[in-house]
N, C-alpha and C positions, 0 to 999 in steps of 0.2 A: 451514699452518693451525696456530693454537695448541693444543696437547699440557699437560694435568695428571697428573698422576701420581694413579691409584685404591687408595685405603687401605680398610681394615677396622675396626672397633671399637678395636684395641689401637693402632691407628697402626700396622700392618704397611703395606708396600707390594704390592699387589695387581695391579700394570702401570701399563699408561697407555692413558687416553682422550682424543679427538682433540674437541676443542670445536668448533662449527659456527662459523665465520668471521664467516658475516651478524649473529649474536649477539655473539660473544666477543671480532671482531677487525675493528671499524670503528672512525672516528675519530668521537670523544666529540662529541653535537652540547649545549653548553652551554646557551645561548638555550632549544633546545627542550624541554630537560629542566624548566629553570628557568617554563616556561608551564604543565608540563604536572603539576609539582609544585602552581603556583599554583592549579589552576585543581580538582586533586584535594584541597585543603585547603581549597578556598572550598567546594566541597561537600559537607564536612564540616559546616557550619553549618548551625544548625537554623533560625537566620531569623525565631525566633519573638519578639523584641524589640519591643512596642509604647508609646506613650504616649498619654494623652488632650492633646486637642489644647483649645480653648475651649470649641465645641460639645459633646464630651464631658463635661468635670464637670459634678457635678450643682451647681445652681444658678443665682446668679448673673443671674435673668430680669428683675431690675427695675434700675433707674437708681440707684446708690447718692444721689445728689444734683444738685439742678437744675444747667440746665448754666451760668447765670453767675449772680452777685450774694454770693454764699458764698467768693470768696477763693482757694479752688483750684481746683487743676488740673481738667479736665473730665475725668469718668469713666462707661462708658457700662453697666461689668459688670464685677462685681469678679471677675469668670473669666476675665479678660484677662491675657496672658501676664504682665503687670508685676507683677499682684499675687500675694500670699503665697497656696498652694491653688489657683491659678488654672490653665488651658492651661498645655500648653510649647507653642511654637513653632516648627516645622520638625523637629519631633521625630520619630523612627526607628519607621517602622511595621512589619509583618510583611511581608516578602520574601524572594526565593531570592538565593543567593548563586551560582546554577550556571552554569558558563562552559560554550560550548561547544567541545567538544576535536576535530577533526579523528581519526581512528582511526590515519590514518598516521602523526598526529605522535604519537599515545600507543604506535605501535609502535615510532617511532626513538625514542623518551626511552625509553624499557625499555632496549631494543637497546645505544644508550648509555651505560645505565648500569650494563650487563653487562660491556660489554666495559672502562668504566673501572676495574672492579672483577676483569677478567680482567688487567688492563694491572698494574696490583698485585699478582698472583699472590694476590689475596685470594679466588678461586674452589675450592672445595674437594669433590672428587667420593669419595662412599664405593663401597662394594661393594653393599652393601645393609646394612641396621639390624639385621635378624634376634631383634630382644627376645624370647622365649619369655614375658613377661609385664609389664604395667606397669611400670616402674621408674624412678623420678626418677632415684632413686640410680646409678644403671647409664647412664643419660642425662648426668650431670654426669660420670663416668668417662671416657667415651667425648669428651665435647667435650674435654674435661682429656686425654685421649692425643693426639689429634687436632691438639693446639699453640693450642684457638679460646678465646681471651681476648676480651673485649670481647662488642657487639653482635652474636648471630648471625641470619640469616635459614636455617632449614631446608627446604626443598622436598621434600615425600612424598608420595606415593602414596592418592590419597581414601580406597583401600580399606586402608592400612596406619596402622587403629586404635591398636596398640600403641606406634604411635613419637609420632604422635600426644598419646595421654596420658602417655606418659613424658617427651616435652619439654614439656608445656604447661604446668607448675609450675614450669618455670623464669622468673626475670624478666629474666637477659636474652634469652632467645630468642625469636623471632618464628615460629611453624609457619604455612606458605603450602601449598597446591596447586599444580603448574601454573598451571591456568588463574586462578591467583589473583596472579600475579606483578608486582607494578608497581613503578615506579621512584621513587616513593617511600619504599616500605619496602627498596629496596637502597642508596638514599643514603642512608639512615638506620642502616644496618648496618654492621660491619667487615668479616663474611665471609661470602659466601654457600656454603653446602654443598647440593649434589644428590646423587641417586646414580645408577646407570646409566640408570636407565629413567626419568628425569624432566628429563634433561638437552634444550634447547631445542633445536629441529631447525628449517631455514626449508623453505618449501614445497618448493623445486623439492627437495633431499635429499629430503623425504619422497615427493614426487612420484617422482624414480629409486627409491626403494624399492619403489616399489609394482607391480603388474605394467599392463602396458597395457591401456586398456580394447578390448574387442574391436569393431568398426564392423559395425552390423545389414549383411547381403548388401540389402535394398534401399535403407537410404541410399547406399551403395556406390555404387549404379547409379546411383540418385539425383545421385550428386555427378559421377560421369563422363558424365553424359549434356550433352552442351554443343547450346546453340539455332542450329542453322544462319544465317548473314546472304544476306539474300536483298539484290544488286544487281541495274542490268538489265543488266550484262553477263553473268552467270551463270545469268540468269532463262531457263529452257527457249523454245525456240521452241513457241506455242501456251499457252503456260499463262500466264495474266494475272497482271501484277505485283500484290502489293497494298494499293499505289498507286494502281491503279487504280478500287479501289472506294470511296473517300472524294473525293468530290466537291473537298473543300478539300483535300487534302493534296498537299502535292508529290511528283510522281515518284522527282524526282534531288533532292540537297541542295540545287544550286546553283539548281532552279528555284523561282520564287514562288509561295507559295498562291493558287489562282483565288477571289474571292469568290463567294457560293453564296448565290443569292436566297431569301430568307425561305421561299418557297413551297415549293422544290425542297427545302431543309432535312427527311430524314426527321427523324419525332420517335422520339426511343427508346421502347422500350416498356412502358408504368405511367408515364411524365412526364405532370408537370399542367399546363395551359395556365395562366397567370395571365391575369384579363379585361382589367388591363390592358394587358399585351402585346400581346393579340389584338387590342386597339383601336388599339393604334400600330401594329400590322401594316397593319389596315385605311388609317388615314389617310398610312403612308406609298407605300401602294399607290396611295391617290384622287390620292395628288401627282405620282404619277410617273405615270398615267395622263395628270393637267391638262398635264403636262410636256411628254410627248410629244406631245398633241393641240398645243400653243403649237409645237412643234418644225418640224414637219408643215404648220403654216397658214404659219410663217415661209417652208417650201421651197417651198409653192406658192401665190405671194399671187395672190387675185381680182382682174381687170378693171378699168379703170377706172370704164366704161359702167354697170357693174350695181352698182357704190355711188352714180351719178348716181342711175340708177332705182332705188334705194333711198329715197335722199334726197330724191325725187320722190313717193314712195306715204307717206313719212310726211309732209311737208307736208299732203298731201288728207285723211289721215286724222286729221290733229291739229288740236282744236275751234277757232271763229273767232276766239275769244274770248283765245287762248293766245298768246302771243307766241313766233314763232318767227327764228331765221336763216335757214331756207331757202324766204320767202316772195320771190315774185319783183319786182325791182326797178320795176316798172310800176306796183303796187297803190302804191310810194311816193309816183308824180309823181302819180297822182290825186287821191290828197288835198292834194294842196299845190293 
């Protein structure tokens, strides 16, 4: 893991501290810094850019002149983009300029741009600031012992006011928070300075830091209690599988579900009947009824003789006057 050497106010040497890896020591992702720059400078726009368009100016409501016989060109509204005062065109209205950034990729373009800046040994760790009171002058000392020419980025403590206002009259330094750190304003810097207690950690370090959290005694149980699998080879003698109490359901894997007549279907309890259901229940019950009565008359068909004497009682009963098939061939020859 990458090591800085920890200095003091006058540029003593203080030891050394061990810089977090996942920060200071991955390879620079270029692409994604370069999106993530873009997309933090387009949101810097305030988007408030507009122009009157033709509808917009005032005027303009009448036909400057008829549309032939006069020699020019036809004109319908001197607020038309061509003329002088008139509309613009396609012109720039109020809008956001804001990208959307992924969190991950604005955590590797940080990340990246940390350890570009660790990779230059341009990372610079104090002890602490310690000002006993405001001081610019003591502030430009200290960068001046320190070796930091150029743009700095400083990183302090929200509650360490005094360093604070004693770098913030500088022009070229930058005062950041933690939680204020982006990767813009360190590729915009020469050198980034932390001091011990602001120096970036990733989670799982801070994760080992911490102590474990303790598991409640009933999730515990909770979590070691495992749900028995019932087969029917391990299913007692006398105790019903159950399987067996779902009408449709299969026993074993490998057997098929039995279909399960509408009737037989218990209904759960609080389910509504829809009327139309009920009425295809009905009609498909009247079918299967017709069905099996057709099924029934097919296995046991009637006699010859008593469709004769059928076909004998409706002749007698059916008027003279009706034309029938089954009058007997003798009334034929009499009339002829």
């Amino acid at each position: 893991m990458p090591k800085v050497t920890v200095k003091d106010l006058s540029g003593a040497e203080q030891g050394s501290a061990t810089l977090d890896e996942g920060f200071f020591g991955i390879e620079p992702n270029v692409p994604v810094m370069h999106q993530v720059v873009t997309a933090q400078l387009a949101a810097r726009r305030a988007g408030t850019q507009s122009t009157k368009t033709r509808a917009e100016v005032r005027g303009g409501g009448a036909k400057p002149w008829k549309q032939k016989g006069t020699g020019r060109a036809r004109q319908g509204s001197i607020r038309s983009p061509q003329w002088k005062g008139g509309g613009v065109a396609l012109g720039p209205k109020p809008r956001s300029y804001e990208q959307r950034t992924p969190k991950k990729m604005i955590r590797l373009a940080l990340r990246s741009a940390l350890s570009d800046r660790a990779a230059d040994g341009k990372v610079v760790v104090v002890d602490q600031w310690g000002f006993d009171q405001p001081s610019t002058k003591q502030a430009s000392a200290a960068l001046t012992a320190l070796g930091l020419d150029g743009r700095v980025v400083i990183v302090v403590r929200p509650d360490d006011a005094l360093a604070v206002k004693s770098f913030r009259n500088l022009p070229t330094v930058h005062v950041l928070e933690p939680g204020e750190l982006n990767a813009y304003d360190i590729l915009c810097s020469d050198y980034v300075v932390f001091t011990k207690d602001t120096l970036p950690e990733t989670s799982e370090a801070a994760q080992a830091a911490k102590p474990a959290k303790k598991v409640a005694p009933a999730a515990a149980a909770t979590l070691s209690v495992t749900a028995p699998v019932l087969d029917a080879e391990n299913t007692a003698e006398g105790e019903p599988d159950m399987a067996t109490d779902l009408p449709n359901r299969p026993k074993n894997e490998g057997e098929a579900a039995k279909p399960v007549a509408p009737a037989d279907r218990v209904k759960p309890v609080g389910e509504k009947t829809d009327p139309r259901f009920e009425a295809a229940r009905l009609k498909s019950e009247k079918e299967a009824e017709v069905r099996a009565a057709k099924e029934q008359a097919a296995q046991d068909p009637a006699p010859a003789e008593t469709v004769e004497e059928t076909d004998e009682a409706d002749a007698e009963t059916k008027p003279g006057g009706g034309f029938s098939f089954n009058r007997p061939a003798e009334s034929d020859g009499a009339e002829q």
